[in-house]
C-alpha positions as CSV (number, residue, x, y, z in Angstrom):
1,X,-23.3,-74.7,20.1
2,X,-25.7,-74.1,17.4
3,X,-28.0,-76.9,17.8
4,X,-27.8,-75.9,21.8
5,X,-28.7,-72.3,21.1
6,X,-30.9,-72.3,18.0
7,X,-28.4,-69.5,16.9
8,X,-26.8,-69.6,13.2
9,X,-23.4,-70.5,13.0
10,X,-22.0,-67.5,11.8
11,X,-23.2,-66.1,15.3
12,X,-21.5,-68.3,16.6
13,X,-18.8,-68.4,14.9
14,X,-18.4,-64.6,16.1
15,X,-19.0,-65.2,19.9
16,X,-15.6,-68.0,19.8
17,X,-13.7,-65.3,18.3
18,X,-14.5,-62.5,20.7
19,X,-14.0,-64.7,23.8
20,X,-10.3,-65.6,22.2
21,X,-8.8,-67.1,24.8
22,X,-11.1,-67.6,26.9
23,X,-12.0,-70.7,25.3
24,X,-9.6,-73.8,24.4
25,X,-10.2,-75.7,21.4
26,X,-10.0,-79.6,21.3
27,X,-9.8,-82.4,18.9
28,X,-12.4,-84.5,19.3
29,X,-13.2,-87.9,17.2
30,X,-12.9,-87.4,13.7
31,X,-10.7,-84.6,14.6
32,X,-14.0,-82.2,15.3
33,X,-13.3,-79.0,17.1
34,X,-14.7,-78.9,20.7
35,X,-14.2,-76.1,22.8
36,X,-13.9,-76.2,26.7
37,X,-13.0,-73.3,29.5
38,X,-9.0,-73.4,29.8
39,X,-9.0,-74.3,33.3
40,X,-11.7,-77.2,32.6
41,X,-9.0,-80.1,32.3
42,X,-9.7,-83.5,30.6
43,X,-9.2,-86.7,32.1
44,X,-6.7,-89.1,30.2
45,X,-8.6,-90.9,27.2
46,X,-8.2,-94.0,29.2
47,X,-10.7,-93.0,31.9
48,X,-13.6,-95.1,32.5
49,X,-16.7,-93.4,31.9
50,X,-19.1,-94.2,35.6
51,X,-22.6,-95.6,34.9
52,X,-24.6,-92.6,35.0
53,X,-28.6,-92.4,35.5
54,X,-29.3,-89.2,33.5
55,X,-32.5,-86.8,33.9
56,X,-35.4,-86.2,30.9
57,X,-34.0,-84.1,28.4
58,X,-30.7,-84.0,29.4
59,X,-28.8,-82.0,27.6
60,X,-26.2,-84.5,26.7
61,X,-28.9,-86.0,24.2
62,X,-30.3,-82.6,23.4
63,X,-27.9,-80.0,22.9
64,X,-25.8,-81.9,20.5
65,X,-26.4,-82.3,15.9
66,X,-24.2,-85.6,16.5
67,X,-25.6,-87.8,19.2
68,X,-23.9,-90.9,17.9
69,X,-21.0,-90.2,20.6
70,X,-23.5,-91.1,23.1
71,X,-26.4,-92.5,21.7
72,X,-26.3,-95.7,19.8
73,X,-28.1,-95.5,16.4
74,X,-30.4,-98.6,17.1
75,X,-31.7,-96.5,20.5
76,X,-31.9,-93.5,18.9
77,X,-36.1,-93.7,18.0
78,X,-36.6,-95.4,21.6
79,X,-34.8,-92.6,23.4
80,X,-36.1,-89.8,21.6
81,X,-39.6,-90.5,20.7
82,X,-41.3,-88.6,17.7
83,X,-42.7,-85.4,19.7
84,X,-39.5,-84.7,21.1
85,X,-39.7,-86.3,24.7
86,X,-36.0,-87.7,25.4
87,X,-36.6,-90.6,28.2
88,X,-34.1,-90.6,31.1
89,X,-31.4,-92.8,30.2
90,X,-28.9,-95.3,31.9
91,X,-25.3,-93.9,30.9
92,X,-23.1,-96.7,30.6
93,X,-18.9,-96.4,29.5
94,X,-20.2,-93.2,28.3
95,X,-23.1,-94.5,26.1
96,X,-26.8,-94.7,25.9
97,X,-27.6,-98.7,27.5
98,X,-31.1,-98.0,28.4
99,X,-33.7,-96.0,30.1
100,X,-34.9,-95.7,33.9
101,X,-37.9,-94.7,35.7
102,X,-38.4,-93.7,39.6
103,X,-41.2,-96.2,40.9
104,X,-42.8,-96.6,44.4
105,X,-39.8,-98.9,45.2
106,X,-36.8,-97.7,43.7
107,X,-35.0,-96.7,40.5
108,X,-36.5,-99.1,37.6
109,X,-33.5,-99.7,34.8
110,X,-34.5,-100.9,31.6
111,X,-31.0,-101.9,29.8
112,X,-31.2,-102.3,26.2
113,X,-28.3,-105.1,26.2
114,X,-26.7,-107.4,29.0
115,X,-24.7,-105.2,31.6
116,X,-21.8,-106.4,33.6
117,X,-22.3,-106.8,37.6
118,X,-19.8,-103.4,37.5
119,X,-22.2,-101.8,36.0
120,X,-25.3,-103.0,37.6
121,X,-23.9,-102.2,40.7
122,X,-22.5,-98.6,39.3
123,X,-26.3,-97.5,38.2
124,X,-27.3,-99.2,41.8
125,X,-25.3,-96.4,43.6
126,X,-26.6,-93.9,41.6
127,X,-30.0,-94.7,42.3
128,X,-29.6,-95.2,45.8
129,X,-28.5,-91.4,45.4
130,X,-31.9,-90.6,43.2
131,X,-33.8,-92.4,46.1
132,X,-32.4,-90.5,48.5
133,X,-33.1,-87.1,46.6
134,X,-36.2,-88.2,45.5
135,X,-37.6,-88.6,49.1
136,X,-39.6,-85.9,50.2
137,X,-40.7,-85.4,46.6
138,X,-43.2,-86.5,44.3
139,X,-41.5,-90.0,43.4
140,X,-43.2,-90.9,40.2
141,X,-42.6,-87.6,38.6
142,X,-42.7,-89.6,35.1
143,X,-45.6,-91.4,35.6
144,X,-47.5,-89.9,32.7
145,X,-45.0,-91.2,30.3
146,X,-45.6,-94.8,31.8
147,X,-47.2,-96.2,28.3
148,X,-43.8,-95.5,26.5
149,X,-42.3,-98.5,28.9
150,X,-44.6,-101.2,27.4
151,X,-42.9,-100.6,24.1
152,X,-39.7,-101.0,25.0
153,X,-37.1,-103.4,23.8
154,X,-35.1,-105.0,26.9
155,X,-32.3,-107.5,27.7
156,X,-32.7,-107.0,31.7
157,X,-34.9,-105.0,34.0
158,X,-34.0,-104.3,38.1
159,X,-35.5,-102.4,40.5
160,X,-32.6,-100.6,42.1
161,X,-33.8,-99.6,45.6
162,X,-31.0,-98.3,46.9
């Protein structure tokens, strides 16, 4: 909550007491305390994680000191490049596989390492949900961080039209 907020941690520390039980505290790995809303149920731990196409500075890859949960170590300095900018990402069993960009005919996925069909076709519905969305707006919204893609490592790249 720290890193999300730029507060200190005592602050914050402060704000979980007062809202006693408002909040539920978890075990995450390592045994790390996470805290959800009571009501905000958790799926079982065997839940597949969907392919996920997630925005530009998401907040899954921002708002967090750890990352590793999400974000592979080897894709950490690709993702995030050195002024800040965090490319939109492919989620993939819950992890960082690679990066996408809108282009005049679709959704273009970058994966870092060979995807399964499953997931392929996964990142493929999400897109054809982007496409959709992105319609009667400006479709290469990204465009300006276009040089970043030529520097990119990659195992596969598709279109996804949707």
């Amino acid at each position: 909550m720290a890193q999300a907020t730029i507060l200190r941690r005592p602050v914050i520390r402060e704000a979980i007491a007062a809202l006693g039980d408002a909040l539920v505290a978890n075990r995450g790995p390592n045994g790390v305390e996470l805290f959800d809303v009571p009501d905000g149920g958790l799926p079982p731990e065997d839940t597949p994680a969907p392919p996920r196409l997630m925005a530009m500075w998401d907040s899954v890859l921002l708002a967090y000191a750890d990352r590793s949960r999400v974000l592979p170590e080897p894709y950490r300095r690709v993702v995030i490049r050195q002024n800040g900018d965090v490319l939109p990402t492919l989620l993939v069993d819950g992890e960082v596989a690679g990066v996408w960009r809108p282009t005049a005919h679709g959704i273009e996925a970058t994966a870092f390492h060979r995807l399964s069909q499953a997931a392929w076709r996964g990142l493929a519905e999400e897109a054809a949900s982007l496409v959709r969305f992105l319609a009667a707006r400006e479709p290469l919204v990204y465009r300006r961080y276009n040089h970043w893609w030529a520097m990119l490592p990659s195992a596969d790249v598709r279109v996804l039209s949707g």
